[in-house]
Backbone of each chain as ProteinMPNN parsed JSONL, in Angstrom:
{"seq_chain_A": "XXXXXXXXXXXXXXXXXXXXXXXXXXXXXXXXXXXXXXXXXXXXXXXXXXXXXXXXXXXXXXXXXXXXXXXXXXXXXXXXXXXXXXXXXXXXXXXX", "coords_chain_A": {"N_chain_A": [[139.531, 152.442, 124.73], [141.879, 151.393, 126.919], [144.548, 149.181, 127.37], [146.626, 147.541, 129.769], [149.585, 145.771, 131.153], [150.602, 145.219, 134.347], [154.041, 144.315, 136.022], [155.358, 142.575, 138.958], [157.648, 141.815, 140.644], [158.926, 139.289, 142.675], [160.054, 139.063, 146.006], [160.948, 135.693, 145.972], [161.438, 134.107, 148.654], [158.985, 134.762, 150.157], [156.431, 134.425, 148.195], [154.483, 132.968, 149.399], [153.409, 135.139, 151.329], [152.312, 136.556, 149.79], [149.981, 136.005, 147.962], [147.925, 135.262, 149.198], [147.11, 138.298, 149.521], [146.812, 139.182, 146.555], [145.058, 137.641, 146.043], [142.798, 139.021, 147.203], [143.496, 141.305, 146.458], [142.728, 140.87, 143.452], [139.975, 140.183, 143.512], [138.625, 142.383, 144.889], [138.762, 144.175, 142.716], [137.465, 143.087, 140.019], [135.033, 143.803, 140.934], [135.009, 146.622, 140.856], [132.803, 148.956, 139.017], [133.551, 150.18, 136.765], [135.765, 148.269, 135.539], [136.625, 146.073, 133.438], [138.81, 144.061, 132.234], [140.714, 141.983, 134.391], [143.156, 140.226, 135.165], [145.495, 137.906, 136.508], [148.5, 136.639, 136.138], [151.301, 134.075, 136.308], [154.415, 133.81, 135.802], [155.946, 131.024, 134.436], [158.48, 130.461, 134.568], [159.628, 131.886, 136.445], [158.604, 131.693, 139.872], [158.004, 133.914, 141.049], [157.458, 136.063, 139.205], [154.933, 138.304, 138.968], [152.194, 138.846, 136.938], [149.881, 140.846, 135.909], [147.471, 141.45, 133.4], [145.156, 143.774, 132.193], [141.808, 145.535, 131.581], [140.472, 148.621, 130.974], [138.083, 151.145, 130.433], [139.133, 153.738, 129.923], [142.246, 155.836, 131.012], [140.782, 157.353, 132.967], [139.262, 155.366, 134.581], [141.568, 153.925, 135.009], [142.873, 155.504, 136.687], [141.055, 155.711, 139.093], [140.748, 153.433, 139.868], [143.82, 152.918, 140.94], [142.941, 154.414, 143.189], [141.449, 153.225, 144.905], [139.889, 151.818, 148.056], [140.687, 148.952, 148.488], [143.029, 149.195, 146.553], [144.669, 150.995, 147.763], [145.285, 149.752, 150.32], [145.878, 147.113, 149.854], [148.142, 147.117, 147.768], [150.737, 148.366, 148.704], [151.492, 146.757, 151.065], [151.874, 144.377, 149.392], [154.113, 145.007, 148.172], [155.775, 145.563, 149.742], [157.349, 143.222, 149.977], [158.34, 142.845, 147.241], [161.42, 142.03, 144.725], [162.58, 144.036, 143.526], [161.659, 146.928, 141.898], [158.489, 147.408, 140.23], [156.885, 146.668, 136.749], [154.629, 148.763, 134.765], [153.04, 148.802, 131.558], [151.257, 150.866, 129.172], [148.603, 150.532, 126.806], [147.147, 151.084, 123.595], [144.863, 149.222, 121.838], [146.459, 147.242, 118.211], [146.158, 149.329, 115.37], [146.528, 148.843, 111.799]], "CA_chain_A": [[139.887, 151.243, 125.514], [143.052, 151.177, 127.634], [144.879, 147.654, 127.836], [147.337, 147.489, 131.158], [150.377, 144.915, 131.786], [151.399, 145.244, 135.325], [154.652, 143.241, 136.181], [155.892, 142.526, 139.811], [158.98, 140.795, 140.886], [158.309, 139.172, 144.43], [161.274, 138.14, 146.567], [161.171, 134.116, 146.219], [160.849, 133.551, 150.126], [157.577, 135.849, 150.361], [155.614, 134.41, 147.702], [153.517, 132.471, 150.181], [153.138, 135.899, 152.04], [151.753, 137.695, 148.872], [148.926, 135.429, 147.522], [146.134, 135.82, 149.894], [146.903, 139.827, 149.073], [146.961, 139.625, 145.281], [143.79, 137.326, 145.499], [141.996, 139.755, 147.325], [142.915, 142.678, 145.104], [141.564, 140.37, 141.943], [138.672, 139.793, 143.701], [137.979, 143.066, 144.721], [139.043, 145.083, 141.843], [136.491, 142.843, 139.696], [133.672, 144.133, 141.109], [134.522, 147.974, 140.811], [132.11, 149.427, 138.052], [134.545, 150.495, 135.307], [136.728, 147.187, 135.644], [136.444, 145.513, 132.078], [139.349, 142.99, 133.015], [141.809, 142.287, 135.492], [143.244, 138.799, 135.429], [146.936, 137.726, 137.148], [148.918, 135.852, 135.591], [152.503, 134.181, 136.877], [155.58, 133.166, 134.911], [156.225, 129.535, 133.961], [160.157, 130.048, 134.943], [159.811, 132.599, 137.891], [157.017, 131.943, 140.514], [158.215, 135.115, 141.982], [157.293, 137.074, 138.623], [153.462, 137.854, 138.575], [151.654, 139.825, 135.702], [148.588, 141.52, 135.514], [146.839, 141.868, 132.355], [143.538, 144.636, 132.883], [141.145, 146.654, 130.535], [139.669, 149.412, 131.339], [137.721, 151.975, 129.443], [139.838, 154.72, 129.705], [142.591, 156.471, 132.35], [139.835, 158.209, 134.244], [138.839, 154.565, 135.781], [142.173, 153.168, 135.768], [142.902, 156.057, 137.908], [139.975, 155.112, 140.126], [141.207, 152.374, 140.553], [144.276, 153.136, 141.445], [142.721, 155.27, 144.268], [140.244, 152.129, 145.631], [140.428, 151.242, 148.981], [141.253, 147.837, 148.582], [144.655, 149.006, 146.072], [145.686, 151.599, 148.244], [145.816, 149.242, 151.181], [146.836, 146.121, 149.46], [149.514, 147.166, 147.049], [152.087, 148.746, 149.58], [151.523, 145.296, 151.788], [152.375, 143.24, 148.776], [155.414, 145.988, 147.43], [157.157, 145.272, 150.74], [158.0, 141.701, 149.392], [159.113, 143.392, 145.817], [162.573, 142.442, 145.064], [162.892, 145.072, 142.86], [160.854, 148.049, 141.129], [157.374, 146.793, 139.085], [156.557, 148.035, 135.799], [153.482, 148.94, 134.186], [152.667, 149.123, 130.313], [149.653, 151.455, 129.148], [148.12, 150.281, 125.644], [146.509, 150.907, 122.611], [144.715, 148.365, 120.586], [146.87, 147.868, 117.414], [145.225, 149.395, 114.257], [147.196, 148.732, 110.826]], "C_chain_A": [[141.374, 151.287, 125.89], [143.443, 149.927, 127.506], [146.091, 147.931, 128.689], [148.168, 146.207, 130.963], [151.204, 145.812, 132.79], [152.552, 144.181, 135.745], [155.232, 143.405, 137.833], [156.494, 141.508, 140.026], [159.235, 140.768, 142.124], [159.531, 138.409, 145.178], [160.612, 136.78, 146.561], [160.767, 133.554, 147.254], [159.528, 133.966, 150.364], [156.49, 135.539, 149.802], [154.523, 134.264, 148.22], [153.001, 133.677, 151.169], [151.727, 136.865, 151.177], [150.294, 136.78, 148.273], [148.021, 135.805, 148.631], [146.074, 137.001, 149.683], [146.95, 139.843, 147.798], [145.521, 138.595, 145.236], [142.574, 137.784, 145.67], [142.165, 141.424, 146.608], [142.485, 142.068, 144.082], [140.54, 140.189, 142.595], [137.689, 141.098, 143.996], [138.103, 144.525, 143.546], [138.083, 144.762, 140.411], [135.804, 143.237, 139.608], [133.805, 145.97, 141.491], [133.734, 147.864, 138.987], [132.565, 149.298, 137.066], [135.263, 149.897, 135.108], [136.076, 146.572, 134.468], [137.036, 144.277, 132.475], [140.551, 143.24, 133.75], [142.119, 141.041, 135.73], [145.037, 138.902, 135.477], [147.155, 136.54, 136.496], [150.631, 135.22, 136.801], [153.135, 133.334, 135.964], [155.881, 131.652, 135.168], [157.67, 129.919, 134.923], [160.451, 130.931, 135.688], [158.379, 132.693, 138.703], [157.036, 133.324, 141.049], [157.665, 136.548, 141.094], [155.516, 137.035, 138.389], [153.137, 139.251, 137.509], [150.322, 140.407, 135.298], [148.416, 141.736, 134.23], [145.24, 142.869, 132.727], [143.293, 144.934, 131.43], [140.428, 147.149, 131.329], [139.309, 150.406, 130.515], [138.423, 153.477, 128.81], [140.884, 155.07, 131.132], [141.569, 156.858, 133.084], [139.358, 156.637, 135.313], [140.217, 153.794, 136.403], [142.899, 154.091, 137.302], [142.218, 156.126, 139.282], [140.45, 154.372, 140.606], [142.322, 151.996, 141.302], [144.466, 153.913, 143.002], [141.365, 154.446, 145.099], [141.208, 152.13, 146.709], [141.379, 149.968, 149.275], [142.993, 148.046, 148.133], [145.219, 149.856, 147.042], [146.156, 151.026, 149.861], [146.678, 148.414, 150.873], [148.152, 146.599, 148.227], [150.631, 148.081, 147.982], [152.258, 147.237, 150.611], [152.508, 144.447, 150.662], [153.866, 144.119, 148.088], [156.764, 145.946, 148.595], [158.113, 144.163, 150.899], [158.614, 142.031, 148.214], [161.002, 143.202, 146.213], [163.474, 142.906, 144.286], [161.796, 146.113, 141.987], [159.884, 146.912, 139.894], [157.429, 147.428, 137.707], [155.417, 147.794, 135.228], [153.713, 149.584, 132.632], [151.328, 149.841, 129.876], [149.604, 151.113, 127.702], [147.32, 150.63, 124.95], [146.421, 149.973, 122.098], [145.619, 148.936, 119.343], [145.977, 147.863, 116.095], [146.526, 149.615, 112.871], [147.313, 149.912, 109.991]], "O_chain_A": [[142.125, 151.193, 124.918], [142.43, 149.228, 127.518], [146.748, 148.817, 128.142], [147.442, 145.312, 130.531], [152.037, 146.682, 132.536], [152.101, 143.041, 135.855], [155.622, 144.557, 138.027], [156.099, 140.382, 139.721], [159.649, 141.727, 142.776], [159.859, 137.258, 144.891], [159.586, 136.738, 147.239], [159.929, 132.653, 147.209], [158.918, 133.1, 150.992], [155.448, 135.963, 150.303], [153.558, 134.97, 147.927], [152.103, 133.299, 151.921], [150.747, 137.483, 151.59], [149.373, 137.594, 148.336], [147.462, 136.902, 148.647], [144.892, 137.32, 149.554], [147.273, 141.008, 147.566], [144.824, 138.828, 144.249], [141.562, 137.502, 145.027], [141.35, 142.314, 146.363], [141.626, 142.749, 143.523], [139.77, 139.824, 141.707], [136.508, 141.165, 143.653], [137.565, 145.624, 143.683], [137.832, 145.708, 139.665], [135.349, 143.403, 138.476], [132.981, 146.558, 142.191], [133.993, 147.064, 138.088], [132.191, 148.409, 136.301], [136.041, 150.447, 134.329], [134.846, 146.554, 134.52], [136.332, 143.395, 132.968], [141.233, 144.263, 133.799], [141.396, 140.508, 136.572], [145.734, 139.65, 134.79], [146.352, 135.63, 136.29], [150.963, 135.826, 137.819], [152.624, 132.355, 135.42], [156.032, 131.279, 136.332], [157.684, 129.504, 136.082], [161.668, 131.042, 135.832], [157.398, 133.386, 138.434], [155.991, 133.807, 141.486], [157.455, 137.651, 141.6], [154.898, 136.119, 137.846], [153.741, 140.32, 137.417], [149.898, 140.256, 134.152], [149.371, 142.341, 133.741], [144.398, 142.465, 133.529], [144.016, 144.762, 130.449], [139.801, 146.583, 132.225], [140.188, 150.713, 129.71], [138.293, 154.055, 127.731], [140.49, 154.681, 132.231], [141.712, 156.444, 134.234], [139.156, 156.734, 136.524], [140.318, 153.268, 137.512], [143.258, 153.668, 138.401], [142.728, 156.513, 140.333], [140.698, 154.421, 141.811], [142.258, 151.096, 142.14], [145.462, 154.029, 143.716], [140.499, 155.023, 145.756], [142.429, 152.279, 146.728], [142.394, 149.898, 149.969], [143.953, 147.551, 148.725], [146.384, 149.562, 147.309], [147.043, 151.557, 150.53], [147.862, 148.471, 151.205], [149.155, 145.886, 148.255], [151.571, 148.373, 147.243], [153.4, 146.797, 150.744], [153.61, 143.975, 150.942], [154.614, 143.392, 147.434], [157.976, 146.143, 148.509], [159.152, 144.056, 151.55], [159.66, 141.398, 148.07], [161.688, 143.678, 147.117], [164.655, 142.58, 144.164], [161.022, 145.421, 141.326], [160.291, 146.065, 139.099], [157.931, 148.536, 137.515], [155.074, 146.616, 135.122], [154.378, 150.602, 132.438], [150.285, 149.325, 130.278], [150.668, 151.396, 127.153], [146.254, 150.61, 125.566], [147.452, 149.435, 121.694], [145.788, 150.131, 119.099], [145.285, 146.921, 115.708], [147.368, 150.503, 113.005], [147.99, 149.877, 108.964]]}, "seq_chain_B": "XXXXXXXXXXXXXXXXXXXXXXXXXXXXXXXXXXXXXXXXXXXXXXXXXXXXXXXXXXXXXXXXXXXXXXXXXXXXXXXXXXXXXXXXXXXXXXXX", "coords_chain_B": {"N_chain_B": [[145.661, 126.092, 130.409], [147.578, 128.082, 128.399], [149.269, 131.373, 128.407], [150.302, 133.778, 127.057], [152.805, 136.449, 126.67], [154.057, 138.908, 124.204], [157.15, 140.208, 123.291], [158.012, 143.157, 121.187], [160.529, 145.457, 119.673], [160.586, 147.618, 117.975], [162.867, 149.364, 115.246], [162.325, 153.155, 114.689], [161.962, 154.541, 112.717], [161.071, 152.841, 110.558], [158.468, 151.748, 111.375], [155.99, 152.073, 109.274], [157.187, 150.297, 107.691], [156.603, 148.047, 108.95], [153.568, 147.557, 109.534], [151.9, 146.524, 107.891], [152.808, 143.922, 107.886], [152.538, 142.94, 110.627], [149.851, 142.931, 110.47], [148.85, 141.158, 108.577], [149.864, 138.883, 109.99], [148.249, 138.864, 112.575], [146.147, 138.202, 111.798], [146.052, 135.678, 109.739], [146.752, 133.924, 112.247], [144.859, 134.256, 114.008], [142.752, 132.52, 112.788], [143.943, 130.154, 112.804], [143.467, 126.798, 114.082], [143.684, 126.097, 116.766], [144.061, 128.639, 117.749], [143.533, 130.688, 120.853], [143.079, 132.936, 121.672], [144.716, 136.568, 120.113], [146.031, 139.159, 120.599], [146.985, 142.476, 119.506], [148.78, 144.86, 120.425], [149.814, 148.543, 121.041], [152.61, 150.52, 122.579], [151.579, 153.286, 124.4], [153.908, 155.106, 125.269], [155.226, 154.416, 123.376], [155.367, 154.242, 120.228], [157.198, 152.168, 118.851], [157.152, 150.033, 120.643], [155.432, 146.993, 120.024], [153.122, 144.696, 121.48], [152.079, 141.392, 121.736], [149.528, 139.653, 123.257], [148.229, 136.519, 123.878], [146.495, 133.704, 124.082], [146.66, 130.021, 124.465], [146.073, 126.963, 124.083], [147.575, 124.961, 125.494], [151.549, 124.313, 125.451], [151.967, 122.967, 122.836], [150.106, 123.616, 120.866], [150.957, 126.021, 120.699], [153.696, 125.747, 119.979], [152.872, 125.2, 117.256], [152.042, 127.271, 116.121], [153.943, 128.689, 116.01], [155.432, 126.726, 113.772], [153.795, 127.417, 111.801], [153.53, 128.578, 108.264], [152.257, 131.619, 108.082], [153.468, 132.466, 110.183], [156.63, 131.753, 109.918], [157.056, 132.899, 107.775], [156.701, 135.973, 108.178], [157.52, 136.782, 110.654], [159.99, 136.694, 110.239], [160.873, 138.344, 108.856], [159.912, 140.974, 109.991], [161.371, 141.101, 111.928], [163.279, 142.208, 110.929], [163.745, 144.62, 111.921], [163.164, 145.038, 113.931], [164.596, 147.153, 116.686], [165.805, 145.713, 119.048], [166.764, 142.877, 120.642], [163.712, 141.171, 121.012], [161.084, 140.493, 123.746], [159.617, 137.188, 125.403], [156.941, 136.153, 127.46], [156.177, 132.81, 129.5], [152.902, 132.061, 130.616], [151.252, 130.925, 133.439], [147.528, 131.174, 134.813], [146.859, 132.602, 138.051], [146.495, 131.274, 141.05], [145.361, 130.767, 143.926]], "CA_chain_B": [[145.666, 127.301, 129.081], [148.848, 128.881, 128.704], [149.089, 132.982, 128.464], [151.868, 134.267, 126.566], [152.952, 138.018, 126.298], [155.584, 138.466, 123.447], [156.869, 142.144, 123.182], [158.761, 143.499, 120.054], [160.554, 146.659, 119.746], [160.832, 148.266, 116.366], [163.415, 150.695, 114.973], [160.864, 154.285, 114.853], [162.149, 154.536, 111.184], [160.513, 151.371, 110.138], [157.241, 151.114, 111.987], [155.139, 151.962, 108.445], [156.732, 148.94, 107.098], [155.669, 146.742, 110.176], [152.107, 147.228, 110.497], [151.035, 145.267, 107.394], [153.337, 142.385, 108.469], [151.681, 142.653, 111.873], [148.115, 143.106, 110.006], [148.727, 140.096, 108.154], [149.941, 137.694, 111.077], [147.315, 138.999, 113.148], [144.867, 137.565, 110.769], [146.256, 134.738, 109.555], [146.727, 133.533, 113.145], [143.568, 133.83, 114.328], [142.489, 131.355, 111.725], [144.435, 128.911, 113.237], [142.651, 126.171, 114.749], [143.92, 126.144, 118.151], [144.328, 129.93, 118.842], [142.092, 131.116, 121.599], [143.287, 134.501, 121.317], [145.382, 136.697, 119.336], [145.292, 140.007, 120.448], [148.154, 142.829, 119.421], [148.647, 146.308, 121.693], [151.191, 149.461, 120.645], [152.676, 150.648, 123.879], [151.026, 154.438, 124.242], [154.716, 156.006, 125.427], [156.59, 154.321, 122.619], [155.124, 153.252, 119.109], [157.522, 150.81, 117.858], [156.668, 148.888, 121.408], [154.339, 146.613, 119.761], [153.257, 143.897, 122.584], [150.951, 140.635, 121.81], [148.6, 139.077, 124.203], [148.2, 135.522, 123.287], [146.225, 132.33, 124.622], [146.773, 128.781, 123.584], [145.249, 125.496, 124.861], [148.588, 124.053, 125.647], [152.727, 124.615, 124.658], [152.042, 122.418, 121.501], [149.163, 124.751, 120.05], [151.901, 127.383, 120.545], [154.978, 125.383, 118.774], [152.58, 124.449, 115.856], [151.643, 128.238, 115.608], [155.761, 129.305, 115.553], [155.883, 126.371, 112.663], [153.322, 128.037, 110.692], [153.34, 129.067, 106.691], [152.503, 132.955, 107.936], [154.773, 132.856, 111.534], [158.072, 131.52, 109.571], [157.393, 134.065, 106.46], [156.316, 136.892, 108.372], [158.091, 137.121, 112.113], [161.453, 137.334, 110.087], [160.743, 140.006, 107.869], [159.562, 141.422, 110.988], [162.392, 141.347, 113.079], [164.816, 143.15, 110.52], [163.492, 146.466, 111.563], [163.865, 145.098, 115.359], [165.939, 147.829, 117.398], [167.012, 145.54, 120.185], [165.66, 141.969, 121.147], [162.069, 141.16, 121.481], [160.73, 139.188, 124.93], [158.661, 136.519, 125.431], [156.932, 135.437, 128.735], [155.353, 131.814, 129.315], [151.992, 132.177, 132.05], [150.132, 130.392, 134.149], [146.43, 131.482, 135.149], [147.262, 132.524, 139.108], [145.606, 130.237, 141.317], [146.22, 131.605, 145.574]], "C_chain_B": [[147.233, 127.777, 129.346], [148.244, 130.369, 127.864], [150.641, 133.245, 127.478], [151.528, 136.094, 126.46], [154.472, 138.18, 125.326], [155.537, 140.05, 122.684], [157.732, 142.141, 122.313], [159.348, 145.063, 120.241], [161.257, 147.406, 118.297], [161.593, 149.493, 115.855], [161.899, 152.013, 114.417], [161.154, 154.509, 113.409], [161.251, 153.641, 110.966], [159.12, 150.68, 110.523], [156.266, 150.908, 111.018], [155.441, 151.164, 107.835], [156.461, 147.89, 107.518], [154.454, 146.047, 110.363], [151.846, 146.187, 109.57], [151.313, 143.865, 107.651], [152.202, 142.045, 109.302], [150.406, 142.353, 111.917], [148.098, 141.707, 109.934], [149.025, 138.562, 108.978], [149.319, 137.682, 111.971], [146.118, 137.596, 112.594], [144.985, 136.705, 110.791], [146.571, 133.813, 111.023], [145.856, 133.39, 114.088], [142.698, 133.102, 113.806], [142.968, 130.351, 112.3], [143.582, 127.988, 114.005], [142.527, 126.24, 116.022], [144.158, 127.149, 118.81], [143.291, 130.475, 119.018], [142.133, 132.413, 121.806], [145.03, 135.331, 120.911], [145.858, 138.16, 119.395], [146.834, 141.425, 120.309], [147.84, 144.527, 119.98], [149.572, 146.94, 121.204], [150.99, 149.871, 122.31], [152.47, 152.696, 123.971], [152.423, 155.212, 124.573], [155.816, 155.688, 124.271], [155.784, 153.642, 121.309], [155.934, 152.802, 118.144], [157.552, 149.757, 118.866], [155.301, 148.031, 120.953], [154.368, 145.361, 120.787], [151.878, 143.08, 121.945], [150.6, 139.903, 122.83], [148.082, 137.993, 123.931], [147.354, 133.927, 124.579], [145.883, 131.136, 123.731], [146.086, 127.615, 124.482], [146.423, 124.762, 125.772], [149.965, 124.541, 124.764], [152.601, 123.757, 123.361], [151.447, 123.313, 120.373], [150.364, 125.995, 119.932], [153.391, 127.432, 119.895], [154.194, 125.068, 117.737], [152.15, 126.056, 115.298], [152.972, 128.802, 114.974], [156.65, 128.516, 114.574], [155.41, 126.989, 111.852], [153.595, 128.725, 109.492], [153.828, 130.938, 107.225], [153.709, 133.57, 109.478], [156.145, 132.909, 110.703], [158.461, 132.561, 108.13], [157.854, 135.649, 107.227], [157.371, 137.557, 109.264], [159.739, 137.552, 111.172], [161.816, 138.814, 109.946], [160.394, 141.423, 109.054], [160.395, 142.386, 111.738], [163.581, 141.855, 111.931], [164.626, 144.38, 110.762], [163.378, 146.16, 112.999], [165.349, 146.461, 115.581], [166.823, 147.329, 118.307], [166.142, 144.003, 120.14], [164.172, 141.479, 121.219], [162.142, 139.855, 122.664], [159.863, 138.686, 124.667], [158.397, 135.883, 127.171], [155.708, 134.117, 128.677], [154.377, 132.012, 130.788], [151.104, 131.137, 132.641], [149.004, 131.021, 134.881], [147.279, 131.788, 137.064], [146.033, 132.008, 139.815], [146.264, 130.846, 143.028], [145.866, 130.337, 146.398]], "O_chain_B": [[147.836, 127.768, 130.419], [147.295, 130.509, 127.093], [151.764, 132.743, 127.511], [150.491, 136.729, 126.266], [155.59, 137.746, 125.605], [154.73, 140.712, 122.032], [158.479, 141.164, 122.371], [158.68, 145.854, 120.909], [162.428, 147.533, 117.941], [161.069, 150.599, 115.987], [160.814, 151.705, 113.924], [160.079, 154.729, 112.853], [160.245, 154.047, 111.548], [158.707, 149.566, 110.199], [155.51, 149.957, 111.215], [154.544, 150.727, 107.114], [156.134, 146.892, 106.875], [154.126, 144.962, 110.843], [151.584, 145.061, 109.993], [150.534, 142.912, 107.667], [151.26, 141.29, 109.06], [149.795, 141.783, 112.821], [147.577, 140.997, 110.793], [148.562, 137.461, 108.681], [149.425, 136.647, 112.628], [145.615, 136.55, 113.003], [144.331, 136.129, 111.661], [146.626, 132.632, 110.682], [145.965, 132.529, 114.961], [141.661, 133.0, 114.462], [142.183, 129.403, 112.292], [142.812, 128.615, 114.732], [141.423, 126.426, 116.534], [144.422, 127.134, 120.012], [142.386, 130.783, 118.243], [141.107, 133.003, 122.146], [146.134, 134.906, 121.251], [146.151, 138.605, 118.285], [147.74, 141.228, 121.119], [146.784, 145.15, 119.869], [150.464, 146.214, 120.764], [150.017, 149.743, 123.054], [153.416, 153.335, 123.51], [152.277, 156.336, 124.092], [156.878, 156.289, 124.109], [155.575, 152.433, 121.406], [155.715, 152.88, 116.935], [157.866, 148.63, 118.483], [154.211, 148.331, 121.441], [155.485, 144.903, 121.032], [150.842, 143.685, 121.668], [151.556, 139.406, 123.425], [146.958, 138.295, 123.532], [147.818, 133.454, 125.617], [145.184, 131.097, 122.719], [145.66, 127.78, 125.626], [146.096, 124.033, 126.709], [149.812, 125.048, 123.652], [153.561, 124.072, 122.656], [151.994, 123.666, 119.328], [150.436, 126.754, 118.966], [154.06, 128.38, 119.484], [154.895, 124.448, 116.937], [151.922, 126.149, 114.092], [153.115, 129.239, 113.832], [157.81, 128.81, 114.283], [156.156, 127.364, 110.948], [154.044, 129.832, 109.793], [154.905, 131.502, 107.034], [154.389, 134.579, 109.662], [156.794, 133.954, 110.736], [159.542, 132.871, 107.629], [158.876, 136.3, 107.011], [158.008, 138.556, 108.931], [160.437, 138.527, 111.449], [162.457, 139.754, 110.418], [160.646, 142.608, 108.839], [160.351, 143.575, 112.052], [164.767, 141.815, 112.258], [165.138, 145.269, 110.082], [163.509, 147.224, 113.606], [166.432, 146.635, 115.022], [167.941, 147.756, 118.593], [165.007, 143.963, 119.666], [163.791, 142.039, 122.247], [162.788, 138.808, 122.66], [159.073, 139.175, 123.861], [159.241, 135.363, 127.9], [154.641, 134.224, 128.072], [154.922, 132.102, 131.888], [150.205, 130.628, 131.971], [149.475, 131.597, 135.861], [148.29, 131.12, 137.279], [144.873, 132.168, 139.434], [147.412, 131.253, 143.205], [146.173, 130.268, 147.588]]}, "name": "protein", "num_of_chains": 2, "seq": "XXXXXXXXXXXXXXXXXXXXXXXXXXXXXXXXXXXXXXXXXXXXXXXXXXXXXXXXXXXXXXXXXXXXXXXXXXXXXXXXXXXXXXXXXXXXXXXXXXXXXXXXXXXXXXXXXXXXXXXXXXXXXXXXXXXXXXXXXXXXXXXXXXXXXXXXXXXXXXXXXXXXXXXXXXXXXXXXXXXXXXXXXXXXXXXX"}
């Protein structure tokens, strides 16, 4: 099991540009096969900071997914509002 | 609901005396009445990035968890084997 935090930091003026494109990548990134979860989150004290949380079963789908139609249209659309570099966390469950 | 993500970063000396902390506030915090999830991640390029994944009903459920017996024993003891800071982010569900 993979666990994913994506973070993007959306210029301020733009936000209203980027929602209809971040609700159609959750909507269609849902309904690929190997999608476990994929739920957006956004910061209490920056509307501009949004956060993906995902699971997926392993790299081999999140790489899929990374190579869907929908992300490889919509995430350069919504990266042109970025007003600065995203980052992504890759996870292990922790075991004691 | 509120979302929290609350990341730690652990001197790499010190991580084998972390986990049972981490075991034990795992646990004991999912016991809690009001936590709807509890869930703790190592970060796969760095293991003393330990990162939790947290949902509460509301910011009260989430100050009565950071009064708690095993939060106010545990989190200290915790954080002496901190290398730098630990973050915390407050979320809202995204809604477009």
């Amino acid at each position: 099991m993979l666990k994913v935090i994506a973070e993007d930091f959306i210029n301020p003026d733009h936000i209203g540009i980027v929602l209809p494109l971040y609700a159609e990548l959750v909507e269609k990134t849902r309904l690929e096969p190997l999608c476990i979860a994929y739920d957006l989150f956004v910061d209490q004290r920056d509307a501009g900071h949004f956060v993906f949380i995902e699971q997926w079963p392993d790299h081999a789908a999140l790489d899929a997914h990374c190579r869907a139609e929908h992300f490889t249209r919509l995430v350069p659309q919504i990266n042109r509002h970025r007003r600065s570099e995203g980052t992504v966390i890759l996870m292990d469950p922790f075991a004691a």
